[in-house]
PDB file of N, CA, C and O in Angstrom:
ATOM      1  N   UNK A   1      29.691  -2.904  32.041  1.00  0.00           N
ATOM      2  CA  UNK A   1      29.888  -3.190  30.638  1.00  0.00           C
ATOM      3  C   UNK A   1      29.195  -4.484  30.254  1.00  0.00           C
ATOM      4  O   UNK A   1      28.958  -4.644  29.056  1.00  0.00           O
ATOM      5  N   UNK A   2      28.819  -5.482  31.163  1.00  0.00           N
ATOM      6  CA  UNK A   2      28.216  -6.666  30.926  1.00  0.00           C
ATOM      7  C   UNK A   2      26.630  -6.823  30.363  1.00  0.00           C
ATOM      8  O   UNK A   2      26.032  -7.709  29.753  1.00  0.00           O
ATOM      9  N   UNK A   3      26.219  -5.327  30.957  1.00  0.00           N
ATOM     10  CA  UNK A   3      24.840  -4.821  30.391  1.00  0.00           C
ATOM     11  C   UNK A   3      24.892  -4.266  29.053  1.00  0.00           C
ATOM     12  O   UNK A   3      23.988  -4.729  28.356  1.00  0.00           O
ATOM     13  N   UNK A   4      25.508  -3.578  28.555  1.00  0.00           N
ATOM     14  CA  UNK A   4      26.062  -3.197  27.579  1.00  0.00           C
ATOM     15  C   UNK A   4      26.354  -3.977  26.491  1.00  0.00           C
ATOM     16  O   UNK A   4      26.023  -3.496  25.407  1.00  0.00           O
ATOM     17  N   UNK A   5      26.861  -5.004  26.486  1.00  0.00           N
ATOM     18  CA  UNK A   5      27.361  -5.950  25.474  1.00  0.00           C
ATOM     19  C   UNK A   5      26.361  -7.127  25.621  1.00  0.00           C
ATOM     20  O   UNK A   5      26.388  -7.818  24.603  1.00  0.00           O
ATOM     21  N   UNK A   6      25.525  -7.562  26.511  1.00  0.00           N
ATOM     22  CA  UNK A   6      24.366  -7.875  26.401  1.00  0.00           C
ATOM     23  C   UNK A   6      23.220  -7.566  25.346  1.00  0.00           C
ATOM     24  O   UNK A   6      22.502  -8.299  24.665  1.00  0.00           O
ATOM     25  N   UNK A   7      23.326  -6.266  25.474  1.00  0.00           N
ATOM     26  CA  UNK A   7      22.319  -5.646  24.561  1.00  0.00           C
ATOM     27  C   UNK A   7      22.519  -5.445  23.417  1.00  0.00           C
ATOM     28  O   UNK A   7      21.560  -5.379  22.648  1.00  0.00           O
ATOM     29  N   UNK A   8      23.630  -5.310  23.028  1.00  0.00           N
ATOM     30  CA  UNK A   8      24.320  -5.257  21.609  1.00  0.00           C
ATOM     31  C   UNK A   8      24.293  -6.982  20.673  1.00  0.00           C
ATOM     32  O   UNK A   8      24.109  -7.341  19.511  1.00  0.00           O
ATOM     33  N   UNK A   9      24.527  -7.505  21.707  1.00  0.00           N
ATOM     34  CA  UNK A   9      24.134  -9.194  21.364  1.00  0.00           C
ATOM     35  C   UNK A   9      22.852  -9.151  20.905  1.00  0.00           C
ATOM     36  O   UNK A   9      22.503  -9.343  19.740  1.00  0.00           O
ATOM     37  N   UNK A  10      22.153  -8.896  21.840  1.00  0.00           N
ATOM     38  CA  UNK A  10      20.332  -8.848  21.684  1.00  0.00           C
ATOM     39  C   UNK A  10      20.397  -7.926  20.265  1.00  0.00           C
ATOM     40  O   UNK A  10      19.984  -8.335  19.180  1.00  0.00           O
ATOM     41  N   UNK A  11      20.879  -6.866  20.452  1.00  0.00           N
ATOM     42  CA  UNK A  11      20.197  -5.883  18.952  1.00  0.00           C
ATOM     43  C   UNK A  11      21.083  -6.770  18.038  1.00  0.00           C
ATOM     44  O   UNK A  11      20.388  -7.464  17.296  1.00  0.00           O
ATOM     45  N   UNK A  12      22.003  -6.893  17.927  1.00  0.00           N
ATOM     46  CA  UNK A  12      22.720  -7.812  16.543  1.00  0.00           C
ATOM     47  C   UNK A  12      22.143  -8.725  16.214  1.00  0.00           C
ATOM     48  O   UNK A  12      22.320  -9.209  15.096  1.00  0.00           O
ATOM     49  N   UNK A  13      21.104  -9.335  17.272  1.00  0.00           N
ATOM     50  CA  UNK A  13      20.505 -10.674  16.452  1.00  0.00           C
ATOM     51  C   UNK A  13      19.441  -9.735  16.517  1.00  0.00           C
ATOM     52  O   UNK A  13      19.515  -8.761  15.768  1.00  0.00           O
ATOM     53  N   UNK A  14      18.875  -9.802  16.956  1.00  0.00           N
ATOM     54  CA  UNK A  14      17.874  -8.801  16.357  1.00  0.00           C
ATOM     55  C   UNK A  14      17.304  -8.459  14.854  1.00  0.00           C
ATOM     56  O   UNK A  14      16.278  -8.743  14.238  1.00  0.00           O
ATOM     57  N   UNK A  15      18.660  -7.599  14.541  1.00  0.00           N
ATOM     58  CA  UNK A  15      19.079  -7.079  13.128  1.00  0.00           C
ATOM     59  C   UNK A  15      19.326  -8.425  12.277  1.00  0.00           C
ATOM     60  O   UNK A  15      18.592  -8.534  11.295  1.00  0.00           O
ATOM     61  N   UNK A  16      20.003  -9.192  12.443  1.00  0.00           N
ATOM     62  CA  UNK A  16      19.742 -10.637  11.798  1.00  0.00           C
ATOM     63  C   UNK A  16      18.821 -11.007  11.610  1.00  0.00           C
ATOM     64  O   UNK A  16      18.528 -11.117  10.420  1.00  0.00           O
ATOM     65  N   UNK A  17      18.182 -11.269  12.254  1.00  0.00           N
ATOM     66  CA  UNK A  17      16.986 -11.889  12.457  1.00  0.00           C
ATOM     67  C   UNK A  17      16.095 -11.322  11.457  1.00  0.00           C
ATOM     68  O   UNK A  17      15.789 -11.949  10.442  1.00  0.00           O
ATOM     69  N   UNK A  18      15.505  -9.696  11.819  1.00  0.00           N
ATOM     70  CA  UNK A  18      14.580  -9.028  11.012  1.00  0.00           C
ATOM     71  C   UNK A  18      15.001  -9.071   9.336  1.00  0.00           C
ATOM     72  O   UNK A  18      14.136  -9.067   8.460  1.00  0.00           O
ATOM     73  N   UNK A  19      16.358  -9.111   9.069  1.00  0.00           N
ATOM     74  CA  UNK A  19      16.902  -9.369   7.838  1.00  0.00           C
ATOM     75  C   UNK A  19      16.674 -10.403   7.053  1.00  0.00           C
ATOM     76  O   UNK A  19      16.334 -10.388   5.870  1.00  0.00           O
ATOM     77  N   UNK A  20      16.910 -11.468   7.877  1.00  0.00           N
ATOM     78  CA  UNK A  20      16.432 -12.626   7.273  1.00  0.00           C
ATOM     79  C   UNK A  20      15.373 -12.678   7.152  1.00  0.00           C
ATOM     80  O   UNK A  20      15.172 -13.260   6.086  1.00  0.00           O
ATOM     81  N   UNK A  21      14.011 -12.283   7.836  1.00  0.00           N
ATOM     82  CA  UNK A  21      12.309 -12.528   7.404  1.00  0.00           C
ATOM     83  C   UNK A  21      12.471 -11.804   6.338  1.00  0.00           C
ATOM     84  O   UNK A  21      12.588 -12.354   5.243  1.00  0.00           O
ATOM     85  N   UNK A  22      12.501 -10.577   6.459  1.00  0.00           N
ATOM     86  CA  UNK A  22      12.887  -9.333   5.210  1.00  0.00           C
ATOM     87  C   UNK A  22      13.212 -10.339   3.702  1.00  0.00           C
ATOM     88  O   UNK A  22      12.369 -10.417   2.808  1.00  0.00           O
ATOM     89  N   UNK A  23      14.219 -10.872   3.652  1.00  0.00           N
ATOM     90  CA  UNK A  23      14.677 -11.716   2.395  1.00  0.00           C
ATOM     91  C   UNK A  23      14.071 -13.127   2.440  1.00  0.00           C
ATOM     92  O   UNK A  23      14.325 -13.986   1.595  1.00  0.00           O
ATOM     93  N   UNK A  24      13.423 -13.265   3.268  1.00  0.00           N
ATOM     94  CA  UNK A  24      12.647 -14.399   2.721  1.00  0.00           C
ATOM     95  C   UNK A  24      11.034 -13.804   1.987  1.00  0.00           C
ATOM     96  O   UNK A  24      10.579 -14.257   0.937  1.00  0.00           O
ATOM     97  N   UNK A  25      10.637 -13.159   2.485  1.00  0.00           N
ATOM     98  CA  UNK A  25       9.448 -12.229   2.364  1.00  0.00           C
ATOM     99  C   UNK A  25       9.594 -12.149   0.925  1.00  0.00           C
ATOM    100  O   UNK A  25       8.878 -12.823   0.185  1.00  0.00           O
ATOM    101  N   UNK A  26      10.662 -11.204   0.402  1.00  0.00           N
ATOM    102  CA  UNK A  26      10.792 -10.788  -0.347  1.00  0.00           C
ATOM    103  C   UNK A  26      11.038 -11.795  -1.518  1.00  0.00           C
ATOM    104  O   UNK A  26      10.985 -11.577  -2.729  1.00  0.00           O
ATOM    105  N   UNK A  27      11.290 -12.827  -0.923  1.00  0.00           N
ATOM    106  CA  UNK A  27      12.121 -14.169  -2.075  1.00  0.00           C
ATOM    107  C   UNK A  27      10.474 -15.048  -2.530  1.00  0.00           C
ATOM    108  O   UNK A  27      10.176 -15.791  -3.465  1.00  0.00           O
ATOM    109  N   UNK A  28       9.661 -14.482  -1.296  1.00  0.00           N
ATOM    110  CA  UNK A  28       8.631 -15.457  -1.325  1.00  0.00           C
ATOM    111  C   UNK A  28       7.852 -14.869  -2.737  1.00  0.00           C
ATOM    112  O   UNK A  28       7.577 -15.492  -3.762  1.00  0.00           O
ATOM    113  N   UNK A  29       7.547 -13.109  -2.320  1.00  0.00           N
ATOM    114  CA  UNK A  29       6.949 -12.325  -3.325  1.00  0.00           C
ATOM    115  C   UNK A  29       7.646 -12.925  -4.526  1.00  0.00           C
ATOM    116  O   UNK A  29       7.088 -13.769  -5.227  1.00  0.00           O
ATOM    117  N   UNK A  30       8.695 -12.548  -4.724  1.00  0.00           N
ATOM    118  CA  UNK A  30       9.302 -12.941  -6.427  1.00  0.00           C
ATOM    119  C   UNK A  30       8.912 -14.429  -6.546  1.00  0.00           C
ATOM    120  O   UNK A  30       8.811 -14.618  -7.759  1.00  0.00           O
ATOM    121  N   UNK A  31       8.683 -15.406  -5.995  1.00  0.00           N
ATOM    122  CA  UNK A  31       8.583 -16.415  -6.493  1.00  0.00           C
ATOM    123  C   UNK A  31       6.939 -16.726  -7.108  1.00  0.00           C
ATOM    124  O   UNK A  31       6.460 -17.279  -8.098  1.00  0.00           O
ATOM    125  N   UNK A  32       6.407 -15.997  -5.851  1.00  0.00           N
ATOM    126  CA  UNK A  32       5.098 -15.896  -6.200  1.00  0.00           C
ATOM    127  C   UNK A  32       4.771 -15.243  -7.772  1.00  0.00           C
ATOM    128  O   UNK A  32       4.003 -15.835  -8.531  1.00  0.00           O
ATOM    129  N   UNK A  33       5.467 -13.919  -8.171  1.00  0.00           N
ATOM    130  CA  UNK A  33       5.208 -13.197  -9.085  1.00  0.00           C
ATOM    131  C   UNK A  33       5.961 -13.982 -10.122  1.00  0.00           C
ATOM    132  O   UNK A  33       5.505 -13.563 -11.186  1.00  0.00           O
ATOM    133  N   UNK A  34       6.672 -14.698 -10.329  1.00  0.00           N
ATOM    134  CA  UNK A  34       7.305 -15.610 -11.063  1.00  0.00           C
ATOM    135  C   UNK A  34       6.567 -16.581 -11.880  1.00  0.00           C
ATOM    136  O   UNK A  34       6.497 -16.614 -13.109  1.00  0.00           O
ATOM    137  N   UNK A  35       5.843 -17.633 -10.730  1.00  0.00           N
ATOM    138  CA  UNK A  35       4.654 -18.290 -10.966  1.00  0.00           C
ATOM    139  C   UNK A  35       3.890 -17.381 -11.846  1.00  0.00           C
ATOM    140  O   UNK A  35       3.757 -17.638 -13.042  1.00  0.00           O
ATOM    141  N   UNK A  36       3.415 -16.393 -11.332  1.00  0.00           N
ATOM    142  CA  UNK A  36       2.054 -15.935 -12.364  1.00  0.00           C
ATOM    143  C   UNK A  36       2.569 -15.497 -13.458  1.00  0.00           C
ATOM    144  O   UNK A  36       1.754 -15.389 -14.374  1.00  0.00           O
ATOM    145  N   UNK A  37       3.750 -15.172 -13.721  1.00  0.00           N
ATOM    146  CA  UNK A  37       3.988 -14.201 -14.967  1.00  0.00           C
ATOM    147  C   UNK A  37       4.228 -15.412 -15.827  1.00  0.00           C
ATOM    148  O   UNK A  37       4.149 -15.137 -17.024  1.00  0.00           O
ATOM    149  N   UNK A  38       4.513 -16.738 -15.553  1.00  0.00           N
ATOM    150  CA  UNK A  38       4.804 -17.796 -16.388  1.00  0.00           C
ATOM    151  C   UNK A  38       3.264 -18.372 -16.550  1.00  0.00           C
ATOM    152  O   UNK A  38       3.245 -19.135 -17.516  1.00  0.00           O
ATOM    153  N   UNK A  39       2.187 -18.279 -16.032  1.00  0.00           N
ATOM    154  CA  UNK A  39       0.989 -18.646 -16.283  1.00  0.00           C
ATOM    155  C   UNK A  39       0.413 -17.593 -17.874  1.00  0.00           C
ATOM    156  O   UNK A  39      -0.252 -18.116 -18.768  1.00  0.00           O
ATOM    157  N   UNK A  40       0.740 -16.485 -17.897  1.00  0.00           N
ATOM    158  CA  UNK A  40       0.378 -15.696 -18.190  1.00  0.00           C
ATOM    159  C   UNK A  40       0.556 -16.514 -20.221  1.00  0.00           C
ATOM    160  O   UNK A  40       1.572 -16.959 -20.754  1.00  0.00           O
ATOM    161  N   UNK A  41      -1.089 -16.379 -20.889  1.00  0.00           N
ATOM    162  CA  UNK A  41      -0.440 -16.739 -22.021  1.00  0.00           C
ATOM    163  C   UNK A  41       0.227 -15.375 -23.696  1.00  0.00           C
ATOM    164  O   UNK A  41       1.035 -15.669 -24.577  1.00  0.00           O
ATOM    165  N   UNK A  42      -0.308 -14.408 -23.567  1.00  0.00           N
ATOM    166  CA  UNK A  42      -0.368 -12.970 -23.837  1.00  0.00           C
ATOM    167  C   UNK A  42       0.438 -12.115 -23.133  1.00  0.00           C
ATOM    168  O   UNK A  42      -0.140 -11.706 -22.126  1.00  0.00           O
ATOM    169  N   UNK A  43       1.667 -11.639 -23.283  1.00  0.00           N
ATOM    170  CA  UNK A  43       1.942 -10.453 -22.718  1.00  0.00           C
ATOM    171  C   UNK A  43       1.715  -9.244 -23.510  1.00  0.00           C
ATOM    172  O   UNK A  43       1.388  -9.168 -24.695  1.00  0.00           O
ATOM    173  N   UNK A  44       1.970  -8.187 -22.553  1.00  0.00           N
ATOM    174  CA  UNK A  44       1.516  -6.755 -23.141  1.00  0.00           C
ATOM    175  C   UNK A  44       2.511  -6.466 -23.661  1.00  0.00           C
ATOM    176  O   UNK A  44       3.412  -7.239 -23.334  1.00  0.00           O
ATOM    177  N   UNK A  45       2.931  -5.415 -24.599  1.00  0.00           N
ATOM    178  CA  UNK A  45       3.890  -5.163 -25.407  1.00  0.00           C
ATOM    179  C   UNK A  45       3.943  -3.180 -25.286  1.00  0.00           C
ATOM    180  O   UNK A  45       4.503  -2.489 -26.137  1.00  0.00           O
ATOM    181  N   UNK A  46       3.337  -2.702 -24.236  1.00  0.00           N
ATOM    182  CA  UNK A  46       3.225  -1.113 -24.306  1.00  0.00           C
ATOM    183  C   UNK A  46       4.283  -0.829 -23.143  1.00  0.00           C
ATOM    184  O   UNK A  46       3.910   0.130 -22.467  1.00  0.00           O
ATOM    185  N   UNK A  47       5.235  -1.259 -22.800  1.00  0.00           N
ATOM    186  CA  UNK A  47       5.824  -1.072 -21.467  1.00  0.00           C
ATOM    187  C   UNK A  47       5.412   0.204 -20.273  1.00  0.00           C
ATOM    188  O   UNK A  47       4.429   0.304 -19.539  1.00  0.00           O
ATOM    189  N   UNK A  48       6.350   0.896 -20.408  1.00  0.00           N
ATOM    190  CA  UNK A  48       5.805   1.963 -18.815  1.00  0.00           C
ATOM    191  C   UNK A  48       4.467   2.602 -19.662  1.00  0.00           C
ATOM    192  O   UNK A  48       3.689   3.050 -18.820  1.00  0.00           O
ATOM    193  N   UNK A  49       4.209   2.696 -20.333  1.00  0.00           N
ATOM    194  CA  UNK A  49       3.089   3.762 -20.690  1.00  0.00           C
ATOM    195  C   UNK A  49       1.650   2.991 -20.090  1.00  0.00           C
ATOM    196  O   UNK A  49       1.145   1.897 -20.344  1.00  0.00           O
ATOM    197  N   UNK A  50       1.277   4.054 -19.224  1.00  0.00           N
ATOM    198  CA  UNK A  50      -0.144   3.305 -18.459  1.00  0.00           C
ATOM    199  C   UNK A  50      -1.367   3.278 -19.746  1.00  0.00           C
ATOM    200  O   UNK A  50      -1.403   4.045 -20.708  1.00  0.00           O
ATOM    201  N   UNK A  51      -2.211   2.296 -19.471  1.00  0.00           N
ATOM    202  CA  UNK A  51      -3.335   2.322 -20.313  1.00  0.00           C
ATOM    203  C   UNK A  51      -4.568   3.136 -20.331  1.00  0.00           C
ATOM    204  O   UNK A  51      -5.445   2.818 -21.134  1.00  0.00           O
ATOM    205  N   UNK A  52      -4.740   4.112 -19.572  1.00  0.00           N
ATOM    206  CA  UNK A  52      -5.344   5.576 -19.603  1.00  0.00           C
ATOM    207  C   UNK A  52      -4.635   6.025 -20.791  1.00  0.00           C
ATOM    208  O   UNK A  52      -5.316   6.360 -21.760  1.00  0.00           O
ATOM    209  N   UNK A  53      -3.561   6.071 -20.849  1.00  0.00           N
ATOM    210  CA  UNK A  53      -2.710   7.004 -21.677  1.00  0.00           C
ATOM    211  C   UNK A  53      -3.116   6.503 -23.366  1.00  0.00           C
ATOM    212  O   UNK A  53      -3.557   7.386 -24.101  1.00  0.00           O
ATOM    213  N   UNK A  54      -2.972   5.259 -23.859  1.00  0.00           N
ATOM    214  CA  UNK A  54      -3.617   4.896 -25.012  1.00  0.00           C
ATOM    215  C   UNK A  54      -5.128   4.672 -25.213  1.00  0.00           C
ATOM    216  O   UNK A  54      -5.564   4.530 -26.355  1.00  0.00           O
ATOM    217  N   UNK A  55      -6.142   4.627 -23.872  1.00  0.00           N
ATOM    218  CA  UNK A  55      -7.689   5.188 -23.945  1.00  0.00           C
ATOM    219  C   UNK A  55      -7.441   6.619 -24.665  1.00  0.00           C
ATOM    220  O   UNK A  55      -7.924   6.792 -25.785  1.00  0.00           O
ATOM    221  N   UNK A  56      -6.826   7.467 -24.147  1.00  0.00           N
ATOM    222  CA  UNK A  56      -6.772   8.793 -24.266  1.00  0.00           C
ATOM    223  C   UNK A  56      -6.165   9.437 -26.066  1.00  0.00           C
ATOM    224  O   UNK A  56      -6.381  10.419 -26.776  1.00  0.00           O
ATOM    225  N   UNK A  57      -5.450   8.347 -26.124  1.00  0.00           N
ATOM    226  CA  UNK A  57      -4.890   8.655 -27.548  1.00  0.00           C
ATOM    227  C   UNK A  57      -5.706   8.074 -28.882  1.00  0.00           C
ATOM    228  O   UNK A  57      -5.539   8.486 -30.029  1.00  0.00           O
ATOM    229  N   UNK A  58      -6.783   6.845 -28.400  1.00  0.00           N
ATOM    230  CA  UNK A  58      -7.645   6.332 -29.502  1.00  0.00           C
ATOM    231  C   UNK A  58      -8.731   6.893 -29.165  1.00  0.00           C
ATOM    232  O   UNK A  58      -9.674   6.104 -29.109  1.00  0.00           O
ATOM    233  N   UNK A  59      -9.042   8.282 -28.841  1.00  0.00           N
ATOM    234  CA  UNK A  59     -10.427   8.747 -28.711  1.00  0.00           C
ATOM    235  C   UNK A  59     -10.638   9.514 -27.375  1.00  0.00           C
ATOM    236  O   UNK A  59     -11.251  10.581 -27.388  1.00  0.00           O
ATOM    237  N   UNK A  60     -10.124   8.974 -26.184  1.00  0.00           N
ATOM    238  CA  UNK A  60     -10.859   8.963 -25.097  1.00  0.00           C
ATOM    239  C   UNK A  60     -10.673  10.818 -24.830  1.00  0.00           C
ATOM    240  O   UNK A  60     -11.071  11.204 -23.730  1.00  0.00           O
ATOM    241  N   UNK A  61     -10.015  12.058 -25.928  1.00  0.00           N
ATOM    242  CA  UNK A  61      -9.633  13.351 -25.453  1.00  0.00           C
ATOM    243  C   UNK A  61     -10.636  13.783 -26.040  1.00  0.00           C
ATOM    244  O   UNK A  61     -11.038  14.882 -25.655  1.00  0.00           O
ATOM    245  N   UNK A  62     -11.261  13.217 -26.965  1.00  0.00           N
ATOM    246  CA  UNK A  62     -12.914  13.771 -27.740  1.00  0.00           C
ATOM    247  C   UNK A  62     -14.020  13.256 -27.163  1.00  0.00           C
ATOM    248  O   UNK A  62     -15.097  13.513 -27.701  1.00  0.00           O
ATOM    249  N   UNK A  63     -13.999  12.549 -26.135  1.00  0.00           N
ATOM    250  CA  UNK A  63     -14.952  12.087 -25.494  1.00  0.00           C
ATOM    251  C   UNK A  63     -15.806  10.409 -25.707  1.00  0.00           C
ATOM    252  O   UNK A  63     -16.771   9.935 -25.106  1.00  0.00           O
ATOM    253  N   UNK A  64     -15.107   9.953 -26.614  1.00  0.00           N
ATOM    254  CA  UNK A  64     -15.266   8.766 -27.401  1.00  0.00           C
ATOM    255  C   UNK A  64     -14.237   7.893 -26.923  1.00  0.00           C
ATOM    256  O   UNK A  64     -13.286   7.629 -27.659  1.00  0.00           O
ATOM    257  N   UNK A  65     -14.329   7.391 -25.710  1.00  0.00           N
ATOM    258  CA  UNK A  65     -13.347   6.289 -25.412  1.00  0.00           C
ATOM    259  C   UNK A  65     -13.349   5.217 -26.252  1.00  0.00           C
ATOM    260  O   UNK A  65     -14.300   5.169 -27.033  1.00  0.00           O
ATOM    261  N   UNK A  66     -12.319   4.106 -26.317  1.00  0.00           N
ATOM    262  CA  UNK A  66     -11.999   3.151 -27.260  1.00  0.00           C
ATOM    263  C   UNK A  66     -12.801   1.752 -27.079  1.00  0.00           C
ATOM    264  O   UNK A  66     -12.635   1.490 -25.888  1.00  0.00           O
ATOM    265  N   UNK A  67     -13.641   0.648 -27.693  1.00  0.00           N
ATOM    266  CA  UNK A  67     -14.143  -0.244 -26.990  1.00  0.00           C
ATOM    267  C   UNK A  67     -12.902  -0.905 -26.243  1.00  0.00           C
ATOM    268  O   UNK A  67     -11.725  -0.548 -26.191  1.00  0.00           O
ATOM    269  N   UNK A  68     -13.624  -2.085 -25.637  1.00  0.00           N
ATOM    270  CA  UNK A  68     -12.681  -3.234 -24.236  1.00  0.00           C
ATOM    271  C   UNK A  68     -11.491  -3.747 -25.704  1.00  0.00           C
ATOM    272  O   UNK A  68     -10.287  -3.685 -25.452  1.00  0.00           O
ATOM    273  N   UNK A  69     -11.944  -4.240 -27.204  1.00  0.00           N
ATOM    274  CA  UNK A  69     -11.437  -4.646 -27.798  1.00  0.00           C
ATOM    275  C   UNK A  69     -10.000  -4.184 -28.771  1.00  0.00           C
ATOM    276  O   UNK A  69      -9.005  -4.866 -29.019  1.00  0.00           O
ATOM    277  N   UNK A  70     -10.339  -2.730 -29.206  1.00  0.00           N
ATOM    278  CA  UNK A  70      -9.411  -1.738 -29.558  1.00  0.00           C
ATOM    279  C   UNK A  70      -8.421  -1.665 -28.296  1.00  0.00           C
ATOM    280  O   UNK A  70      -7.290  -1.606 -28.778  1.00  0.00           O
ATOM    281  N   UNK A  71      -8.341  -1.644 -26.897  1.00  0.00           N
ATOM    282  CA  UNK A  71      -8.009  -1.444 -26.032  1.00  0.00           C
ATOM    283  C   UNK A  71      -6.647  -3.022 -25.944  1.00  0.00           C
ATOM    284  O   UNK A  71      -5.510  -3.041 -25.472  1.00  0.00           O
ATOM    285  N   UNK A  72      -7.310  -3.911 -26.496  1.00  0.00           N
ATOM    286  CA  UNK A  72      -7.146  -5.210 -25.957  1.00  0.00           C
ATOM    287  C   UNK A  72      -5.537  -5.089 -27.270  1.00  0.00           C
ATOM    288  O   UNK A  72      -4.324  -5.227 -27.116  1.00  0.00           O
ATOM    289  N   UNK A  73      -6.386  -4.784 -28.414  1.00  0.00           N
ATOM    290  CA  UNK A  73      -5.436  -5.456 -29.733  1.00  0.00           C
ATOM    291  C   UNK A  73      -3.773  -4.631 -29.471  1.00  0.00           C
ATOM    292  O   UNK A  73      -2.631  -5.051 -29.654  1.00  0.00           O
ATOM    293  N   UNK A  74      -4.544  -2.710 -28.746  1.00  0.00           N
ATOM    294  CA  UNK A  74      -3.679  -1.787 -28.532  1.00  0.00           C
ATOM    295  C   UNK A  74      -2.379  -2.253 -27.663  1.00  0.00           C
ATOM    296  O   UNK A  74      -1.277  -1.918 -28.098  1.00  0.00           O
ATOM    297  N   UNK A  75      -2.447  -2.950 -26.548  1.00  0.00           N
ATOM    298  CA  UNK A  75      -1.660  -3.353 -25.776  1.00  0.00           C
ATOM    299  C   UNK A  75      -0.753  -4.065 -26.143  1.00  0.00           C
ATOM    300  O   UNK A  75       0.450  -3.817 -26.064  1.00  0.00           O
ATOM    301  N   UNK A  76      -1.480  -5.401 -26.756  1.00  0.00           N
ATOM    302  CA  UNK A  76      -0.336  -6.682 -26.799  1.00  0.00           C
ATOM    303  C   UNK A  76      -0.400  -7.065 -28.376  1.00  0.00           C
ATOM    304  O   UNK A  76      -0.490  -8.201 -28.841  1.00  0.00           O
ATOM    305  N   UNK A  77      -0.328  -5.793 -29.108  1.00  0.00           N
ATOM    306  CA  UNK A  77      -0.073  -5.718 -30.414  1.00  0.00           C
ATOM    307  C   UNK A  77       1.907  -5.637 -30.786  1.00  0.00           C
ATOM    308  O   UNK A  77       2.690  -4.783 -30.371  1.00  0.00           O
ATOM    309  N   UNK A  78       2.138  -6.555 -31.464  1.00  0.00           N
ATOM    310  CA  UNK A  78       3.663  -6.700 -32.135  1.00  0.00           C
ATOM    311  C   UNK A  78       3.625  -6.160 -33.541  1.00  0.00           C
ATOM    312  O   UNK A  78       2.887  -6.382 -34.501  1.00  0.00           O
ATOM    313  N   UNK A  79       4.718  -5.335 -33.333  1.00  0.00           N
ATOM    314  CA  UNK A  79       4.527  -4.822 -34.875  1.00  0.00           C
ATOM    315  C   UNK A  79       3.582  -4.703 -35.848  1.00  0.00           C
ATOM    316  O   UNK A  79       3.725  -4.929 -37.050  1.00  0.00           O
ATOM    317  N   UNK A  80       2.284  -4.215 -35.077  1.00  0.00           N
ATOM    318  CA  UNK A  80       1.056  -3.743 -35.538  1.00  0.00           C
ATOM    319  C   UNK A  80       0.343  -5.179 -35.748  1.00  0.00           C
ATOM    320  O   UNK A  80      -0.772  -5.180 -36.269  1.00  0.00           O
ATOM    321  N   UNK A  81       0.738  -5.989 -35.493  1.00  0.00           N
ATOM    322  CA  UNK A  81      -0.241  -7.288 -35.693  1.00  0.00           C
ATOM    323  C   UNK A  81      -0.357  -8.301 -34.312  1.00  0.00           C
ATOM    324  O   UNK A  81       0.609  -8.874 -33.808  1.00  0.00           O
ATOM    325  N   UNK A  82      -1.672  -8.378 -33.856  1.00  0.00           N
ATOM    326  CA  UNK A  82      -1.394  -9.786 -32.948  1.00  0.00           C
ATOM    327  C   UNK A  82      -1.386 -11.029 -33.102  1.00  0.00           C
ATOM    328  O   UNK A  82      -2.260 -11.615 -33.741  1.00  0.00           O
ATOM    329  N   UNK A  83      -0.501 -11.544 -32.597  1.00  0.00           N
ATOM    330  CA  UNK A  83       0.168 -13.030 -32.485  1.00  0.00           C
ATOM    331  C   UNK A  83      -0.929 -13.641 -31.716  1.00  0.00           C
ATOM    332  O   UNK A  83      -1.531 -13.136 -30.769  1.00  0.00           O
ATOM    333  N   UNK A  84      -1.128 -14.940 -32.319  1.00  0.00           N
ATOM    334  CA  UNK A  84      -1.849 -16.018 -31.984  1.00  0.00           C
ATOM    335  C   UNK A  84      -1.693 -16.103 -30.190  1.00  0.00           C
ATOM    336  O   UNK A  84      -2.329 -15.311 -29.493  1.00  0.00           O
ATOM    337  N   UNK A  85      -1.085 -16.801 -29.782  1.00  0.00           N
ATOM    338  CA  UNK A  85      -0.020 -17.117 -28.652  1.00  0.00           C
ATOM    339  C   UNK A  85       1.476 -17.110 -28.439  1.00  0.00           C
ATOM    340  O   UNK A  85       2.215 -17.880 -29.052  1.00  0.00           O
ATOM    341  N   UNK A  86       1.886 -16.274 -27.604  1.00  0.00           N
ATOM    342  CA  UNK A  86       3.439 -16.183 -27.344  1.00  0.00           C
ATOM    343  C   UNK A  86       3.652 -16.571 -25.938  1.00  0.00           C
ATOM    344  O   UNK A  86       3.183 -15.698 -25.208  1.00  0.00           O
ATOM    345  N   UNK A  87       4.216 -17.612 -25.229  1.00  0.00           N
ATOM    346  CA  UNK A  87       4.637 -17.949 -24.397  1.00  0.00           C
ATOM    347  C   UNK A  87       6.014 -16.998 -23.360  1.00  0.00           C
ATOM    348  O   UNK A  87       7.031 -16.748 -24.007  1.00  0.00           O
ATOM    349  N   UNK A  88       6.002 -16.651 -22.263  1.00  0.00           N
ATOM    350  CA  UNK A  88       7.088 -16.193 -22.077  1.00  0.00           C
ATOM    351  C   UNK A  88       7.680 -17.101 -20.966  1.00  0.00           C
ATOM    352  O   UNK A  88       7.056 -17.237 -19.914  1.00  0.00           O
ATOM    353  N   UNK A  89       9.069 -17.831 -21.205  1.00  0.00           N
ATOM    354  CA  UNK A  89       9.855 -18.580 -20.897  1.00  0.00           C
ATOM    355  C   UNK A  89      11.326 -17.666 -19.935  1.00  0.00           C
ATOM    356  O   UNK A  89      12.277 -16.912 -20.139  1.00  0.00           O
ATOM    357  N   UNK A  90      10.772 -18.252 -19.073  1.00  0.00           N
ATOM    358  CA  UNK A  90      12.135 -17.441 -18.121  1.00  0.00           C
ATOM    359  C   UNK A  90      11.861 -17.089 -16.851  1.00  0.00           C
ATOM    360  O   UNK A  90      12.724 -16.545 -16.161  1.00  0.00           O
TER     361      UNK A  90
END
């Protein structure tokens, strides 16, 4: 039994162990993505809908995709108008 409970020691830290890199990893990513999203001076305002999907709706199903600019206003347009600069705080 001394082999036995040996090894269970070993796998329990083990499992600790890998847990803890796991949540630091993971703490590191969010902090990282934190940083950039607070750099960011423009956010987009189209949530889950991918941006193929509004190429596709200003033209792109007749073969006339939208310029870089129509594309640009489409995204991070507020209530049909874009804002100068909006900061996002948080």
């Amino acid at each position: 039994m001394g082999m036995v409970s040996k090894l269970l020691k070993v796998f329990s830290f083990y499992k600790y162990l890998h847990k803890k890199l796991i949540v630091e990893q993971v703490q590191a990513r969010s902090n990282k993505n934190a940083t950039n999203r607070a750099k960011l001076k423009m956010l987009h305002h189209i949530g889950t809908k991918p941006i193929r999907e509004i190429i596709y709706q200003k033209g792109g199903k007749d073969g006339n995709p939208p310029d870089l600019a129509t594309i640009f206003f489409e995204t991070r347009k507020k209530d049909n108008k874009l804002e100068r600069l909006y900061f996002f705080k948080g």
